[in-house]
PDB file of N, CA, C and O in Angstrom:
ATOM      1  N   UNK A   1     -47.233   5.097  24.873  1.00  0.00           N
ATOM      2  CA  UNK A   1     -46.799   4.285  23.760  1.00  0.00           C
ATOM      3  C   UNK A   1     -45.869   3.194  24.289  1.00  0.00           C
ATOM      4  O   UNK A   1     -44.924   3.481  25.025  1.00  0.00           O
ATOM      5  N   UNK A   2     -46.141   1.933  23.909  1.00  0.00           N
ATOM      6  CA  UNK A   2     -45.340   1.059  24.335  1.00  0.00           C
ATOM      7  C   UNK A   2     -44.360   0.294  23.491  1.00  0.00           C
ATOM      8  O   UNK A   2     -44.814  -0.494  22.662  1.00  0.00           O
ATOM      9  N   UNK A   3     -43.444   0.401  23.581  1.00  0.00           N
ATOM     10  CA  UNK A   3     -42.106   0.226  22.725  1.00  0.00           C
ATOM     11  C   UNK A   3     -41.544  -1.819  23.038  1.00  0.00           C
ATOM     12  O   UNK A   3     -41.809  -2.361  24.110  1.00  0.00           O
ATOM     13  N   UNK A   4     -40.990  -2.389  22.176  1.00  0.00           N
ATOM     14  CA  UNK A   4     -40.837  -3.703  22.844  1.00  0.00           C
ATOM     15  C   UNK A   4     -39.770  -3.812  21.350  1.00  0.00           C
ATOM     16  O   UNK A   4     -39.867  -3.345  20.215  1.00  0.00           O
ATOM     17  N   UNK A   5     -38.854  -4.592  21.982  1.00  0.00           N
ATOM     18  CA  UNK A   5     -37.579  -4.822  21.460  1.00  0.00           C
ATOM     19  C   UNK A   5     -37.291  -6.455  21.637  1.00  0.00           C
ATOM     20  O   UNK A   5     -37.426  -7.197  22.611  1.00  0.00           O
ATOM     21  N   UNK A   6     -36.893  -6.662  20.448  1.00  0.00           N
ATOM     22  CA  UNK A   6     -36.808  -8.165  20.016  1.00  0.00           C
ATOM     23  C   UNK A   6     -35.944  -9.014  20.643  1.00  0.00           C
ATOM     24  O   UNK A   6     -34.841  -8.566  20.956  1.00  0.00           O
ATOM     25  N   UNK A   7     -36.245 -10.260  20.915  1.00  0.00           N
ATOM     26  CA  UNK A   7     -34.801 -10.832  22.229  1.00  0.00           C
ATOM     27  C   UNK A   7     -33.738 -10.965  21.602  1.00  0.00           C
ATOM     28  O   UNK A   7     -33.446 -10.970  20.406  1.00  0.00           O
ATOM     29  N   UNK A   8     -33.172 -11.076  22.562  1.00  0.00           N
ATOM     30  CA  UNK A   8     -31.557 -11.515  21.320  1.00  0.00           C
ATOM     31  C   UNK A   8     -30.606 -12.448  22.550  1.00  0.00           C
ATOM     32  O   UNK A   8     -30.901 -12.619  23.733  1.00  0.00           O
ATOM     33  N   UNK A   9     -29.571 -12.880  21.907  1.00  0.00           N
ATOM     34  CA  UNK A   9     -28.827 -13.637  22.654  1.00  0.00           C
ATOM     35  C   UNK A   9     -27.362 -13.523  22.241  1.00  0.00           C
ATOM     36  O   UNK A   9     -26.890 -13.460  21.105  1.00  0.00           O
ATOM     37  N   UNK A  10     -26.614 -13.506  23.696  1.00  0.00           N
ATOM     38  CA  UNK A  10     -25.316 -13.605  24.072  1.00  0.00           C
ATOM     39  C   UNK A  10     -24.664 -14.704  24.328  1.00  0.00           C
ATOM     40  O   UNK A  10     -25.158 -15.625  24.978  1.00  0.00           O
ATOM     41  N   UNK A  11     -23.469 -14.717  23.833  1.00  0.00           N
ATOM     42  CA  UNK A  11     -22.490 -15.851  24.713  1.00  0.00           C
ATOM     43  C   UNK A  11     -21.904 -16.815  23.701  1.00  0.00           C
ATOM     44  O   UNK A  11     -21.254 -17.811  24.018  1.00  0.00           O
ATOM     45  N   UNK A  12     -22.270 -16.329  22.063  1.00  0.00           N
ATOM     46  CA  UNK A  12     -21.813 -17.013  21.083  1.00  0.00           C
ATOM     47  C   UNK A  12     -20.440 -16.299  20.764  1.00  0.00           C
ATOM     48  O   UNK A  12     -20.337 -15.076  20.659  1.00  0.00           O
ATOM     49  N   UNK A  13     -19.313 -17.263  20.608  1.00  0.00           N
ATOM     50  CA  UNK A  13     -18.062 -16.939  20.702  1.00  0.00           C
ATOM     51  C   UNK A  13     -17.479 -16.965  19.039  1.00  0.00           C
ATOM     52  O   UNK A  13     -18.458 -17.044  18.297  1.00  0.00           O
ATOM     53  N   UNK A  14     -16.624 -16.936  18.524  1.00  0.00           N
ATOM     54  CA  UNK A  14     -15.833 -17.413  17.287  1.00  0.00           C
ATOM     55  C   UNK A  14     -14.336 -18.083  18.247  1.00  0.00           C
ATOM     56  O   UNK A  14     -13.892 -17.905  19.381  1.00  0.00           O
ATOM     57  N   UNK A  15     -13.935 -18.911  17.040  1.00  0.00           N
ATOM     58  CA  UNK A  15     -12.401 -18.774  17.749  1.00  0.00           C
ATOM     59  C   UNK A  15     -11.392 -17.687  17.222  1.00  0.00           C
ATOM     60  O   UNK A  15     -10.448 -17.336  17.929  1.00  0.00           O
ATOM     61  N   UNK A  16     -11.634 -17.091  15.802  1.00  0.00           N
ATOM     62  CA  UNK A  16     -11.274 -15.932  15.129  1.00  0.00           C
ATOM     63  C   UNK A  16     -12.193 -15.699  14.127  1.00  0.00           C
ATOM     64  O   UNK A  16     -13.096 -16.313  13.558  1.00  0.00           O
ATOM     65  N   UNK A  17     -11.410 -14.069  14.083  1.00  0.00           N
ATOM     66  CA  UNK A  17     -12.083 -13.385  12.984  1.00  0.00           C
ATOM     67  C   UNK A  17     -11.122 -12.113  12.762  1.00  0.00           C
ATOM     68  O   UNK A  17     -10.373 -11.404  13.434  1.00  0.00           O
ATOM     69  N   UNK A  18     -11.646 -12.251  11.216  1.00  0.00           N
ATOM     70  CA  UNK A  18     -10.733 -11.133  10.501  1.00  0.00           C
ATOM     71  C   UNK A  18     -11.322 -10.013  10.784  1.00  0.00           C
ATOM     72  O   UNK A  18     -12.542  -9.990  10.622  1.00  0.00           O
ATOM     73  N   UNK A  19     -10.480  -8.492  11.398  1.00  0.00           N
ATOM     74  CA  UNK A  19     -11.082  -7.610  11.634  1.00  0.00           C
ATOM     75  C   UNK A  19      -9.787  -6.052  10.934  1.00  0.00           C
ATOM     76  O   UNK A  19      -8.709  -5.696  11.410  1.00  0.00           O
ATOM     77  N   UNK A  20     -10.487  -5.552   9.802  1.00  0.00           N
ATOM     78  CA  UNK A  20      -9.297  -4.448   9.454  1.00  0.00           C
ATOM     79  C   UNK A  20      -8.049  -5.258   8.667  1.00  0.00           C
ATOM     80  O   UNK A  20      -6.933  -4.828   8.377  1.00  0.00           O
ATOM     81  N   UNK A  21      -8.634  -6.579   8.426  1.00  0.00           N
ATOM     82  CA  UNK A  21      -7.095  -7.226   7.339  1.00  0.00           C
ATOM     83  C   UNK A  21      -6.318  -8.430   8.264  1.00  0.00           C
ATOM     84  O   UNK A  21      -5.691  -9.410   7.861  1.00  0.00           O
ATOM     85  N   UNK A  22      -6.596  -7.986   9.651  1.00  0.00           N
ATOM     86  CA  UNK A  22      -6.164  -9.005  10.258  1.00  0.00           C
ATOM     87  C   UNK A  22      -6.534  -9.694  10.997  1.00  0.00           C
ATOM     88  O   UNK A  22      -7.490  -9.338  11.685  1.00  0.00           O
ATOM     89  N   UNK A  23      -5.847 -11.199  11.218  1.00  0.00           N
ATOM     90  CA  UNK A  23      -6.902 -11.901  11.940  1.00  0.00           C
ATOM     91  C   UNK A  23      -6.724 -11.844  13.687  1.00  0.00           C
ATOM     92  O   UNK A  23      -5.657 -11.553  14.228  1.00  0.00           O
ATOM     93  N   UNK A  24      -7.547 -12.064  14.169  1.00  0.00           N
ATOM     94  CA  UNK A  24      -7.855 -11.945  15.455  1.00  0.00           C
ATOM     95  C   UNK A  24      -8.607 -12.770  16.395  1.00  0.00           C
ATOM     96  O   UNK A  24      -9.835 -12.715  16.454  1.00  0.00           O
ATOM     97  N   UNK A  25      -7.723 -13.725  17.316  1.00  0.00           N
ATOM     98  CA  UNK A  25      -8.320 -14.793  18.401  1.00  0.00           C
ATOM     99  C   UNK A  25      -8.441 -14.555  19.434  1.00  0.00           C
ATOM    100  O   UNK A  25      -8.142 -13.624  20.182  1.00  0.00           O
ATOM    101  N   UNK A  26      -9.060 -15.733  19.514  1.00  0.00           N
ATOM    102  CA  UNK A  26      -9.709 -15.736  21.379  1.00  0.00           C
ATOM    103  C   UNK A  26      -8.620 -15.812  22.155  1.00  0.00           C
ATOM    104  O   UNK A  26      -8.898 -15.520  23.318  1.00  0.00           O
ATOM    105  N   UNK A  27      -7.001 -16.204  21.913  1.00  0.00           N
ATOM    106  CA  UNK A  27      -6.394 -16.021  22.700  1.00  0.00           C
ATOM    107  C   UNK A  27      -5.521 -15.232  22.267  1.00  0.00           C
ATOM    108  O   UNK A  27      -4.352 -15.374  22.625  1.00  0.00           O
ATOM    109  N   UNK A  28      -5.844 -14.365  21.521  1.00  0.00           N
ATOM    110  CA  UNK A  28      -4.878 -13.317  21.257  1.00  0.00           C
ATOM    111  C   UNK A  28      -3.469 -13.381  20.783  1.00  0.00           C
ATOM    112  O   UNK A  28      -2.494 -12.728  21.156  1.00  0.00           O
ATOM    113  N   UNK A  29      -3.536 -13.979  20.202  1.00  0.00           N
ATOM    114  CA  UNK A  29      -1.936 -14.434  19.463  1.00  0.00           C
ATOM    115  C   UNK A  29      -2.252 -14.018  17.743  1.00  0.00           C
ATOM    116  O   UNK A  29      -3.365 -13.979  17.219  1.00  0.00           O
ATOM    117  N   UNK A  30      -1.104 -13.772  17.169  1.00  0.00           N
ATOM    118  CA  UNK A  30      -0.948 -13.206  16.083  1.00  0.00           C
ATOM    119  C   UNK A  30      -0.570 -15.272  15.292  1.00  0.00           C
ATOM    120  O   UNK A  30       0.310 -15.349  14.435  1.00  0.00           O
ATOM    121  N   UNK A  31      -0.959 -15.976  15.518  1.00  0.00           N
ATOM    122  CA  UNK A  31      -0.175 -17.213  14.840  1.00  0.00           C
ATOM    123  C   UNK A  31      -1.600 -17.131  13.305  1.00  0.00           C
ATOM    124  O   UNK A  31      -1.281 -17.950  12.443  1.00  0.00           O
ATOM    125  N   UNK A  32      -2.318 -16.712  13.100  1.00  0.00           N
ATOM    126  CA  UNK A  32      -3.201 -17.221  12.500  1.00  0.00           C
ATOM    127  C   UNK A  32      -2.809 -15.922  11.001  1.00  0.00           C
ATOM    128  O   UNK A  32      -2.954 -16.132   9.797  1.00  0.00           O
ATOM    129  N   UNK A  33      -2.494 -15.132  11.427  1.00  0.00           N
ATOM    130  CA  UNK A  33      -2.225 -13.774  11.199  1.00  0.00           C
ATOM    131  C   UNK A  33      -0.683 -14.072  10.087  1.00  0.00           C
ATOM    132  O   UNK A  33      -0.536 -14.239   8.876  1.00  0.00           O
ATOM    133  N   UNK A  34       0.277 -14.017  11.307  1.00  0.00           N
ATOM    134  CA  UNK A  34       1.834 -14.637  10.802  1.00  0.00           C
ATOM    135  C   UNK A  34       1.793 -15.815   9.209  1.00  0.00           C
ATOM    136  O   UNK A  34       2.442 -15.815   8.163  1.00  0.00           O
ATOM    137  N   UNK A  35       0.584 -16.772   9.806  1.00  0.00           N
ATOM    138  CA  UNK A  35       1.006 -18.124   8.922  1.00  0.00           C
ATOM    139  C   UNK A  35       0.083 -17.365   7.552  1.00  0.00           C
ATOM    140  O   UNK A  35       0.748 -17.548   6.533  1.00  0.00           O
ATOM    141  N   UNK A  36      -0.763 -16.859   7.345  1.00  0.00           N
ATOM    142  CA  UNK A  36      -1.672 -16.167   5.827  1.00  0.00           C
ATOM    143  C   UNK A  36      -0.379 -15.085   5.635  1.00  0.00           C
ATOM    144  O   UNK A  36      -0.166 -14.662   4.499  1.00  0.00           O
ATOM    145  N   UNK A  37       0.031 -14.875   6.169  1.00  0.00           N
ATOM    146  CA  UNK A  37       1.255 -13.593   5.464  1.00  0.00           C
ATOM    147  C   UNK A  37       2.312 -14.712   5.008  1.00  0.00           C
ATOM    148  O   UNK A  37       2.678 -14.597   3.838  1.00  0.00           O
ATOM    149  N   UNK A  38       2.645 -15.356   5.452  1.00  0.00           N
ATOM    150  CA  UNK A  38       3.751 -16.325   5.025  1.00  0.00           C
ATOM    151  C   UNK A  38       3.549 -16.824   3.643  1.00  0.00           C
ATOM    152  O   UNK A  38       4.396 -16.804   2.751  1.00  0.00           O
ATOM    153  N   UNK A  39       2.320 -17.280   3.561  1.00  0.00           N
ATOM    154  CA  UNK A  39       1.629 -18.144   2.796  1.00  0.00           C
ATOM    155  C   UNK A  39       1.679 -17.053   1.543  1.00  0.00           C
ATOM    156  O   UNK A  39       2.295 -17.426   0.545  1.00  0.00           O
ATOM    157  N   UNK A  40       1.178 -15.960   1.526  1.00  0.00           N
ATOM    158  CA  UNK A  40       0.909 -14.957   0.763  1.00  0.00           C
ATOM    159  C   UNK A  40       2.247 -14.320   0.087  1.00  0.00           C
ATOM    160  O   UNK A  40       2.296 -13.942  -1.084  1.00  0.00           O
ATOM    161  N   UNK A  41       3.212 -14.269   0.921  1.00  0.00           N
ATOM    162  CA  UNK A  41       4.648 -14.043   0.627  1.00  0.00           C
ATOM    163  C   UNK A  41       5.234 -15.119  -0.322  1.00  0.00           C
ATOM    164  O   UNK A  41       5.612 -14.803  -1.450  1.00  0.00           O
ATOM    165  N   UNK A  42       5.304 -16.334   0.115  1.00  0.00           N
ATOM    166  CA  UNK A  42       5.514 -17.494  -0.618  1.00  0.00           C
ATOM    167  C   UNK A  42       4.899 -17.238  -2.122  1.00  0.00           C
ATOM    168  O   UNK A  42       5.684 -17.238  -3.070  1.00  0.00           O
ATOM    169  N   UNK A  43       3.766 -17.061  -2.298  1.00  0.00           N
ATOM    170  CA  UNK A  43       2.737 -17.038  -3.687  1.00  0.00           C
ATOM    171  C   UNK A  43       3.264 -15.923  -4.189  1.00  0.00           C
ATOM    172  O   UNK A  43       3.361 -15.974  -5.416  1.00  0.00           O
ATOM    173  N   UNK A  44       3.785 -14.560  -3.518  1.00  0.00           N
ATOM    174  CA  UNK A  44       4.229 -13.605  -4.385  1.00  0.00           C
ATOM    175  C   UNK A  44       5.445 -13.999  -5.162  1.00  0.00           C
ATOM    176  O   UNK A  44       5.728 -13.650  -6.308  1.00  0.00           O
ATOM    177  N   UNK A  45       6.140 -14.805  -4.337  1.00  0.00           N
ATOM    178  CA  UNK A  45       7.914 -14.967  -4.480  1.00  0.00           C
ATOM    179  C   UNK A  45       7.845 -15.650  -5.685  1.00  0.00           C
ATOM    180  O   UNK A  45       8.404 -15.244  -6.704  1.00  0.00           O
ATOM    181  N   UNK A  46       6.882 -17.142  -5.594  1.00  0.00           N
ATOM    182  CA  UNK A  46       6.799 -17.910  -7.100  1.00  0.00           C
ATOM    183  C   UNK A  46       6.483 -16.984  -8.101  1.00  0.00           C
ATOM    184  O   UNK A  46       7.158 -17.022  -9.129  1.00  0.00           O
ATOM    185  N   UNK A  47       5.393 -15.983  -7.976  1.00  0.00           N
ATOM    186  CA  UNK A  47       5.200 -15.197  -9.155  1.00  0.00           C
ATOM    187  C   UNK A  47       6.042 -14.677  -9.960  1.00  0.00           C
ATOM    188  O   UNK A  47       6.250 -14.653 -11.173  1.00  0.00           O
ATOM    189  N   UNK A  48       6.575 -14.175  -8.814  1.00  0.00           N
ATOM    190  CA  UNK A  48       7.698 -13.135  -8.979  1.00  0.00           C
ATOM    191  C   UNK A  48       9.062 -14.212 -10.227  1.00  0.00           C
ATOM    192  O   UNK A  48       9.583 -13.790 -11.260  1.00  0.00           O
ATOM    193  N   UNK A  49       9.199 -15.236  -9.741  1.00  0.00           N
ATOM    194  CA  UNK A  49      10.457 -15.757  -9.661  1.00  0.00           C
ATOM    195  C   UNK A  49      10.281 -16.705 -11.460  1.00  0.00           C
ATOM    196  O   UNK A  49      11.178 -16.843 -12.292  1.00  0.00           O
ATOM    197  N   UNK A  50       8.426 -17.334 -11.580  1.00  0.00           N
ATOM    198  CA  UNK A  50       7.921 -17.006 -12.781  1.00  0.00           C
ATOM    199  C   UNK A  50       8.409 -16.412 -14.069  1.00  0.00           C
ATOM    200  O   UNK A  50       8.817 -16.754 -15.179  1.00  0.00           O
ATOM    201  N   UNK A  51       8.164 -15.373 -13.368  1.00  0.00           N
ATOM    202  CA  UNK A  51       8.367 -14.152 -14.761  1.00  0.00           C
ATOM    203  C   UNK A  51       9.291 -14.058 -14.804  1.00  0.00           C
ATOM    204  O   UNK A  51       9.623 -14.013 -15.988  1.00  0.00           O
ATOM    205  N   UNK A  52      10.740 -13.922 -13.660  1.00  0.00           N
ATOM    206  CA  UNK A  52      11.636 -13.713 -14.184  1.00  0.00           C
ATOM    207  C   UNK A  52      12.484 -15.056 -14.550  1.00  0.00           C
ATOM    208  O   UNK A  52      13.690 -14.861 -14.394  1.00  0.00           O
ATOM    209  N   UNK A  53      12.208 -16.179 -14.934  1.00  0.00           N
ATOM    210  CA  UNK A  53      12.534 -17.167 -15.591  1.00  0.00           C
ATOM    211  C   UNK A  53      12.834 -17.196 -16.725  1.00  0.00           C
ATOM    212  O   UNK A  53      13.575 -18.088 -17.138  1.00  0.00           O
ATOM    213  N   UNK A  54      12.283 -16.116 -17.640  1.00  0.00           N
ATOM    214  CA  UNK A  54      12.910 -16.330 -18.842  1.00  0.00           C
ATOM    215  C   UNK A  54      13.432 -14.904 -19.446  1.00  0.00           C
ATOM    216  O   UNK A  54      13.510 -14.371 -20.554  1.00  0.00           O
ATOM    217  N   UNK A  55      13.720 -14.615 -18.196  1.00  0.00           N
ATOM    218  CA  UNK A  55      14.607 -12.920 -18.468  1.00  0.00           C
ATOM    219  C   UNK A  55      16.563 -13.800 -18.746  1.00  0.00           C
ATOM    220  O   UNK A  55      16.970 -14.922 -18.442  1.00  0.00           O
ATOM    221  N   UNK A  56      17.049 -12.981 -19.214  1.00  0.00           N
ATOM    222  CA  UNK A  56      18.245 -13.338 -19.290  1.00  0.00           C
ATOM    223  C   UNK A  56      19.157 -12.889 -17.963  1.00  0.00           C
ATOM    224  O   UNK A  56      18.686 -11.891 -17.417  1.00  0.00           O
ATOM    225  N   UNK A  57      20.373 -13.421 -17.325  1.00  0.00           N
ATOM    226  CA  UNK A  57      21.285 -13.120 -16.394  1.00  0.00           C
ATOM    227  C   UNK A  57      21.452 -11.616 -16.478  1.00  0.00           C
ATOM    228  O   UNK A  57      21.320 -10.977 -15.434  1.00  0.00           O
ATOM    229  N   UNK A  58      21.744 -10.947 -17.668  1.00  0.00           N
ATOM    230  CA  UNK A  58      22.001  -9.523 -17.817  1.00  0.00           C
ATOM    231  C   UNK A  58      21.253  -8.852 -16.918  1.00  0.00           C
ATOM    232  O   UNK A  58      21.458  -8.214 -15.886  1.00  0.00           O
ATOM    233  N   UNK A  59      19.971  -9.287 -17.844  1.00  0.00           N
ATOM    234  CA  UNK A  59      18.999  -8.158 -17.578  1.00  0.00           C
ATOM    235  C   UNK A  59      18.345  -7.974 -16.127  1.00  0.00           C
ATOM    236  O   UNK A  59      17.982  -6.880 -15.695  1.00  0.00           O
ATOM    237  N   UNK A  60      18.199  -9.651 -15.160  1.00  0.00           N
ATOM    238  CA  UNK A  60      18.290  -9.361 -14.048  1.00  0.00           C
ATOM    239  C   UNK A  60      19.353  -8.737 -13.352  1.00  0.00           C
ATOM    240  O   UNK A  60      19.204  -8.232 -12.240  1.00  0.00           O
ATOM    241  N   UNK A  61      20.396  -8.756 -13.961  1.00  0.00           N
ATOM    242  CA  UNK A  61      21.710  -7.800 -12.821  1.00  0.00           C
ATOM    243  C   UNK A  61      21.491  -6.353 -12.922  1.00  0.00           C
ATOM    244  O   UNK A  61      21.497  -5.564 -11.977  1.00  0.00           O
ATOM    245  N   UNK A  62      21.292  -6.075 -14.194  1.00  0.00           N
ATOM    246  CA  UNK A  62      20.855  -4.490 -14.626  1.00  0.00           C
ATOM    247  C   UNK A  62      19.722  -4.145 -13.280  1.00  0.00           C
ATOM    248  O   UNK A  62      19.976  -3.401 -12.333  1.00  0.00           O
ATOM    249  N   UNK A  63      18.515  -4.857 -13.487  1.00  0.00           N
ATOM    250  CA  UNK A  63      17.399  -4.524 -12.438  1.00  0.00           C
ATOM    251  C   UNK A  63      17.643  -4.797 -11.027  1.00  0.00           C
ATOM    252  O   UNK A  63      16.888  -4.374 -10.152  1.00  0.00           O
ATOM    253  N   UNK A  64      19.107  -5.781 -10.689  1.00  0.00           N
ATOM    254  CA  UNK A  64      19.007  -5.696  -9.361  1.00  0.00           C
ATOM    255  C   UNK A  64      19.683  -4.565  -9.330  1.00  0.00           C
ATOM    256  O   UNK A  64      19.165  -3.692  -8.633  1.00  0.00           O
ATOM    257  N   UNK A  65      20.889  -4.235  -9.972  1.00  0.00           N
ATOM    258  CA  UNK A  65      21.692  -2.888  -9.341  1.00  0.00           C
ATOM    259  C   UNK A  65      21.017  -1.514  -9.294  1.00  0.00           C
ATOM    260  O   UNK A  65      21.258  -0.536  -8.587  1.00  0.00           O
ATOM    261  N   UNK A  66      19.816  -1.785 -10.545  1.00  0.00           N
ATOM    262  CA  UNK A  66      18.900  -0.162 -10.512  1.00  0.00           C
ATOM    263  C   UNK A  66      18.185  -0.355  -9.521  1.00  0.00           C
ATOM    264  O   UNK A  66      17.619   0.685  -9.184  1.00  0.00           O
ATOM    265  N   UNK A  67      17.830  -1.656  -8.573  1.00  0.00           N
ATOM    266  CA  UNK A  67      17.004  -1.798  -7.415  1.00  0.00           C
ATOM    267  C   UNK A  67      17.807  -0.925  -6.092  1.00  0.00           C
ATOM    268  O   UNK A  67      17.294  -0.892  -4.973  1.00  0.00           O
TER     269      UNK A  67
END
């Protein structure tokens, strides 16, 4: 029985890729990684900072001290 397997080809690179959540380059540095967490932090903080815009002074001191 003669078996035959389809060609394929090597040597195609990325410069990154996300692997498990994080990203990952050809030269191995976390910069691509660092700057989407930053970015993502930033977008939480406005959210965050949003909602509590129309809380009163109280009620944020209450929630920071129960923090």
């Amino acid at each position: 029985m003669s078996v035959s397997f389809p060609q394929f080809k090597l040597g195609e690179f990325v410069k990154s890729f996300k692997y498990l959540g994080h990203m990952i380059t050809a030269t191995l540095a976390d910069d691509l990684d660092t700057q989407r967490e930053i970015r993502n932090m930033f977008t939480r903080t406005n959210i965050l900072a949003r909602r509590l815009a129309k809380w009163s002074t109280d009620v944020k001191i209450i929630l920071f001290k129960a923090y």
